[in-house]
Structures are given as C-alpha cells and as structure tokens.
N, C-alpha and C positions, 0 to 999 in steps of 0.2 A: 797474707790472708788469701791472695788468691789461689796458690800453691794450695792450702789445704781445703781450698773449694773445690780444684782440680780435681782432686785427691780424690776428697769426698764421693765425687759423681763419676770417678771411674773404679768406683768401690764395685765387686759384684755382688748383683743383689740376690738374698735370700731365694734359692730352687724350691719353687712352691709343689711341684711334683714329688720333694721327699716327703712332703708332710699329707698332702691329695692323695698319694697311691694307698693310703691306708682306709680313705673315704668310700663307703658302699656309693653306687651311682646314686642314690636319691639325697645324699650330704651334700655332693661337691658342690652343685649350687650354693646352698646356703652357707658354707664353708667359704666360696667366693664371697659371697654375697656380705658376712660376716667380715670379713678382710676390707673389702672396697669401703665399706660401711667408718670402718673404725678409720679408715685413711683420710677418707673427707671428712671427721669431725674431726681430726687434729689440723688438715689443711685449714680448715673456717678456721678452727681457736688461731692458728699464727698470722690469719689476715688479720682478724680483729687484733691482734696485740699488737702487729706492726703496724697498722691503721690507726691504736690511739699510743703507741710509741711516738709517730711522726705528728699528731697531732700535739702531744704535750709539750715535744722539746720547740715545734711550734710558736708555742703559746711564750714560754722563757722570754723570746725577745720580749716581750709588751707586759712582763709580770713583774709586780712589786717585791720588796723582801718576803712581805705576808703571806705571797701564796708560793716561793719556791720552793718554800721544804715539802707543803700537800703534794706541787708535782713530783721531786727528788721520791719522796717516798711512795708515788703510785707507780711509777716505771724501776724504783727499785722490785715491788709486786712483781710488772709485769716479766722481770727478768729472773724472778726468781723463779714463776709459772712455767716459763719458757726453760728454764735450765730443767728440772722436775719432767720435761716433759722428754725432750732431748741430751740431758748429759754434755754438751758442748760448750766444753771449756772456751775455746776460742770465741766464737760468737758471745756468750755474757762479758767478756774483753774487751771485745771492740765496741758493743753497743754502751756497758759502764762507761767506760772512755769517752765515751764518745759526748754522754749527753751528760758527766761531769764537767767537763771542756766546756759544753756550751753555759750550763751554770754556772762557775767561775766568772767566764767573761761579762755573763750578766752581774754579778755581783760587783765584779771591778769598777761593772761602768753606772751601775746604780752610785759605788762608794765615791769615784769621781764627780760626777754630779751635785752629791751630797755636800762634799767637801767644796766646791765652787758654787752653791748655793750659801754656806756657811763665811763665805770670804775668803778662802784659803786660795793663793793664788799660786797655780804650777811654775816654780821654779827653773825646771826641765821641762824638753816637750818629750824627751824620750824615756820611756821604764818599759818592763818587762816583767811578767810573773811568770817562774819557770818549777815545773814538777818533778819529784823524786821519786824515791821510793818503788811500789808495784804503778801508779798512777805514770810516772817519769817513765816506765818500762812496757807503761800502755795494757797494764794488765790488770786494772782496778775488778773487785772483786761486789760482793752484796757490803758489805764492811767496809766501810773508807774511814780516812783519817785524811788532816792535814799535815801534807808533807812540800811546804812550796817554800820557793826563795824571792826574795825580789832586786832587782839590779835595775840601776839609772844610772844616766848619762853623765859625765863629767862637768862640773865649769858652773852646779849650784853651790857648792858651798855649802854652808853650815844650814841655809835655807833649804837646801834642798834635804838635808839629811834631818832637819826639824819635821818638812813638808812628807818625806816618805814616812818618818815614823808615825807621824798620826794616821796616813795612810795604814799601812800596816795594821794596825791595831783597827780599826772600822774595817777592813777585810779579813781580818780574822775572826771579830766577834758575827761580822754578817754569814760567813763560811758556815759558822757555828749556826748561824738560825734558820740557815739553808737544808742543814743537814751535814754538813762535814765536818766530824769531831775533831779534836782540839788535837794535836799530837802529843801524846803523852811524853815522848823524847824531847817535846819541844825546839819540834826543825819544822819552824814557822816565822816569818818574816816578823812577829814581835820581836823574836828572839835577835839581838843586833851581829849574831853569829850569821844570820840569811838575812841580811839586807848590808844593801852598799851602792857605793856606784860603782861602775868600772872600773877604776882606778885602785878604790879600797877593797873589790875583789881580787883585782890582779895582787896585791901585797900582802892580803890576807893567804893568798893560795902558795904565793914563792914564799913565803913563812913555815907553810905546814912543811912542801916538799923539800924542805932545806933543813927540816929537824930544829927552826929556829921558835919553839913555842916552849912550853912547860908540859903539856900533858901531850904528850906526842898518841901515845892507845886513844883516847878521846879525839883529838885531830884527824888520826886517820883513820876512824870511821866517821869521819867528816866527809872525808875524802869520798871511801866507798860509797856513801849514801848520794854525792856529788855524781856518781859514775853513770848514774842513769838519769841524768838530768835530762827532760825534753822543753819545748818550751809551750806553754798554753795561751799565752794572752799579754796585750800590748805590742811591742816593738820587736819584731821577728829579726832582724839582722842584730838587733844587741844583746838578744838572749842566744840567739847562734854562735857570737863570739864569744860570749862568755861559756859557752860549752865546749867547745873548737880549746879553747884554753885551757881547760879542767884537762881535757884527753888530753893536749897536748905535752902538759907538766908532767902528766902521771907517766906517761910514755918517756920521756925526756930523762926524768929521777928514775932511773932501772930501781934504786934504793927501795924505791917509797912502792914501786910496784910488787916487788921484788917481796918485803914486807905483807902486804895485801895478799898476796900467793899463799906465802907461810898461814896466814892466820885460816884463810880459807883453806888450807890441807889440813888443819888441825881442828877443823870442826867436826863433832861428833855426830856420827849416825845411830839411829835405835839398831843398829845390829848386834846381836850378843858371843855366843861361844856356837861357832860352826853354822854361822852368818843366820844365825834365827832374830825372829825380829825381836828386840829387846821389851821390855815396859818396867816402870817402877813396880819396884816388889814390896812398898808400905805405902801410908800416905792417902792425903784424898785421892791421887789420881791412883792407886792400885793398879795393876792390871790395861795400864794407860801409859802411852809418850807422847811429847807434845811434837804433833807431826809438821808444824812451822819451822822449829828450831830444829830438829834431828833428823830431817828427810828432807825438805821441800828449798830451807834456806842455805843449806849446803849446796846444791845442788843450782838455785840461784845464783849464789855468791862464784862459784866455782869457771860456771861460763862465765860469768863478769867478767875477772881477771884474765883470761883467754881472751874476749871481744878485745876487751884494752891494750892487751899485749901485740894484736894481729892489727890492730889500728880500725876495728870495725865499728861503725857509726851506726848501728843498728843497738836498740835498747832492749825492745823484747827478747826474753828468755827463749824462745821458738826461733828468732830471724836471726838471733846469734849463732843459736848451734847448725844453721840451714847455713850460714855464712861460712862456718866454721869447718865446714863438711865442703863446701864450694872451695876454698883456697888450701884445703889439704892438712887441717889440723885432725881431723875424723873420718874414720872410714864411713862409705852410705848407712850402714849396718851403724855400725854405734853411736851414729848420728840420731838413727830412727831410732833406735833403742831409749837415748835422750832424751827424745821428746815425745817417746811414748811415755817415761818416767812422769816429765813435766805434766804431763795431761792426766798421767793418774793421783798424782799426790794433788795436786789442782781440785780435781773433782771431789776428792774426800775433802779437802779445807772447805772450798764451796758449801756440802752436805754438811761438813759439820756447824757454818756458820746458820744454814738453813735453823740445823736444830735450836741453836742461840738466838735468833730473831725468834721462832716459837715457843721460844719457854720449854723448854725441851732437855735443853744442855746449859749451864751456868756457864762455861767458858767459851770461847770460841777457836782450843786449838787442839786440845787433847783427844785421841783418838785410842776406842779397844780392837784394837785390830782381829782378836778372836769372834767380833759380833758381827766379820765382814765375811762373805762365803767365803771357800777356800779357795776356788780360784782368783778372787780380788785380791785375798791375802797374799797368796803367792805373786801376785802382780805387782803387789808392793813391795815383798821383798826383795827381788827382783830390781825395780826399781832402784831401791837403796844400794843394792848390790853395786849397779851403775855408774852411780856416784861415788861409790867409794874407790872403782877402776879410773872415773875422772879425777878426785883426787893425787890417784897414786900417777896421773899423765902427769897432771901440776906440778907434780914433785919432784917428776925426773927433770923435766922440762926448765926447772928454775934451780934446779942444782941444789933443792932442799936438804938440808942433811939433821 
C-alpha cells in the first residue's frame, strides 16, 4: 500500500498552462478560480467521510447485533461515494477490509458471550476464525459473502467439536444479520469441511494432497480457495500455523500444485478470433461476458499458483505480482502491466456492482464492453491479453503439455 501511495504522489500533475493558454486574460482567473473551487469541495466531501468512516467503525466496539448491519451498510455508502468520486481500486480494499475485520471480531465476541451466558462452557482457550476467498486476499469489494474457516486447539474432544459447532452456526447466522451473505458454495464454518481443530486439519489436508479422498476436482479447489487464507480473529499463532501448513503441503505435493497450474492455464478468457474481446452471441446476456469468470479470476488464480510455487507469503493479487517482480519471476514492465490489468478489471467489477446495489443491473458480473469508451475498451483488451501471456509463462514453467 505504501508503494502505490509513493506512486501516487510522484504522479505528474496535470500542466495547467495547456489548457490556460487558450484563456483570453479576463478567464484565467475564474478558470483558476473554478479549478481551486471544485478541489476544496471534494477535499471537505473526504474529511467528512473519513471523519464519519472512523467514527462508525468506532462505535463496533460498544454495538449490539441490531445495530451492525445499519453501520455495515452506511460505510458500505460511504465507500462506494468515495470510489464514484476517485476510481481507487486499492483504497475501497483496504478500508472494506479493514472495517469487515473489525465487524467479524465484534460478532465473534458478541457470539462468545452469548454462548457463556447460555451455559455453554469453552472446552479450549484457543480457536481462530480465518478468511478466504477476495476477503483472505484483502481485497473485499461493495459485495461480500462469507468465506471463513474456523480452527481450535487440540486435547477437547468430542466437547470441543460439540462446542465449536454451535459456535459456528450462531456466527454464521449473526454474520448474516450483520450484513455478510451466506456463501453460496458453502465454505463457511457450518459447513464441517471448515471447521476442526488442528489435528483434524492437519489429516484432512494430508488427505487432499495425497489424492487419498473420492472427489479429488472438489478437494482441490478446496485447496485453492485455502491459498489465500489470512487470519481475522481469535488466536493469531494457531491460525498462522495452520496457514504455514496449507503453503507448506501445497509446496511439498509438486503433484497437487502442479495440478492447480494446469487447471489455471486452462481457464478461458473473453478473447475471440484475433484477440477481440469475445461476448455471448444469444441469451440474456447477448452482447455480454461475465467479466469475473473470463478476465479477472484468471488472472487471480494465475498469480496464485506463482506466489505458491515461489514460496510468497503475501495474499494480495497486487503484493504477489510486486513480489514476483522483486525475486525475478517478471520483468518491471510485465509486472506493471499486471497490475495495471488487476486495477482495470477491478474497477469495471466494482462499477458493475454499483449498478446491482442501484437497481440498475440484475446481476452483479456481466459486462457490455461496447458501452465502455474505446479507450477503456482497449484497456481491457489489453488487459486480457496479459493474462493470457501469464498463462502461457505457467505453462512453460510447469512443463504443461
């Protein structure tokens, strides 16, 4: 983050002399005058929104289940004002993140409470709730979903694993009245696929990378969706280990990584015949691809297996390819090029989700890339393009054939 704050402010600014010299002398004041004007009303708008930004997440600590979701969805607003105003991908990243993080832990320790009011006495002192998906990668967007796991300590027994599932279910249904939808894949701590203790992690994970299950395609995207595991809340050394673990295996099973490569070279981009951007040619989306699956999650998935293979501890889609660029897997150029991709497919998802929270757009992933100027559009093409030369790195790289 600080790297693209750097960035940022050794950006050069806009030469207000190409646009002045066209000004008769009796303009250029109010020309100024007009510029200063519009700069201090967007400077006030981001006091006030950081100002009741830090006052709500504030408030979290001391708020009941009934008033999280009112705050959850007034700083969703405020972030969505702020992106509409600015475009910055990164920043709506880190502040989602940020004050998701703090809602979770307040709900944990609401559901804790609850459940020691109720009788229920902790088996263990130690558990962890730990995050996946874009959340795990620190890149939560207007749109969340629950994507958590939960892990405890060895030596309860059958008590403890009574004690966490009720847990579990009173943190997912409170998640839910929070504001955080249900995951529809269902990689949520109800699910007894993300919960365990240590012990039944560790056996459940030498299982997948040992090919010793039944539906191995279903297990290993178990795995990949494990790859960006971070940890949010509870016990920071036992959600560490049990992450330290995840990398460690996948690293260890060349097999299993190896596998995860393939699948991510084979994922399809909207590009068509002589790299134009593709779109369905029937159907409701007509004239539409869905720019999640055929641009953006490729492209995700793709550094993944690279961080993993280079042994990089870093989750975010931006800190991998900046990592990955430092130890010599990418030139500086196709690094920027990356992450110029990542920030523009970012922003259309973003925009497009906007339109889905307004009643605007029914879905929240389909895009018509002809409604975008031509230069966006070619930025996106472009983009894809990218990905598809990252691909073809994976492929050589892993001996694809």
């Amino acid at each position: 983050m600080l790297l693209q704050q750097q960035s940022l402010l050794s950006m050069p600014l806009p030469d207000l002399t190409d646009i002045s010299r066209y000004c008769v002398s009796d303009e250029i004041d109010p020309f100024m005058q007009m510029i200063s004007t519009a700069l201090e009303a967007d400077y006030l708008q981001f006091v006030n929104w950081n100002a009741r930004r830090l006052h709500l997440i504030e408030t979290i600590a001391e708020s009941s289940y009934s008033t999280l979701k009112v705050i959850h969805d007034e700083l969703n607003q405020i972030e969505m004002q702020s992106f509409l105003l600015t475009f910055s991908v990164a920043t709506l990243h880190q502040s989602c993140t940020h004050y998701r993080d703090v809602l979770t832990k307040r709900v944990l320790e609401l559901v804790c409470a609850e459940m020691a009011s109720a009788g229920w006495e902790t088996p263990v002192a130690d558990f962890a709730v730990i995050s996946m998906g874009s959340d795990g990668r620190s890149e939560q967007t207007l749109i969340t979903d629950q994507d958590n796991l939960l892990v405890y300590a060895d030596g309860g027994g059958e008590q403890a694993d009574t004690y966490f599932q009720e847990l579990a279910g009173r943190l997912v249904d409170h998640l839910e009245e929070a504001g955080f939808k249900r995951c529809s894949g269902d990689i949520m701590p109800t699910n007894q696929t993300w919960r365990g203790s240590a012990s039944q992690w560790r056996k459940r994970l030498l299982s997948i990378v040992r090919y010793e299950v039944e539906d191995v395609a279903k297990n290993m995207m178990d795995l990949i969706v494990l790859s960006d595991a971070r940890f949010v809340a509870g016990d920071k050394e036992l959600a560490e280990d049990l992450i330290d673990m995840i990398r460690t295996m996948e690293r260890e099973y060349f097999q299993v990584l190896w596998g995860m490569a393939r699948a991510a070279t084979e994922m399809r981009l909207a590009l068509g015949f002589l790299k134009r951007i593709w779109t369905e040619g029937s159907g409701e989306h007509k004239g539409e691809f869905n720019i999640k699956l055929l641009a953006w999650a490729p492209l995700v998935m793709n550094i993944r297996i690279l961080a993993i293979n280079q042994s990089i501890p870093a989750t975010s889609t931006v800190e991998r390819i900046a990592m990955l660029e430092k130890e010599g897997s990418f030139s500086s150029v196709f690094a920027h090029d990356l992450i110029k991709a990542y920030h523009i497919l970012t922003k259309l998802r973003i925009l497009i989700q906007i339109k889905n929270i307004k009643g605007i757009q029914g879905d929240s992933h389909y895009l018509n890339p002809y409604q975008l100027p031509s230069e966006e559009r070619e930025q996106l093409r472009h983009a894809m393009i990218k990905i598809e030369e990252l691909q073809s790195i994976i492929h050589t790289n892993f001996h694809i054939v």
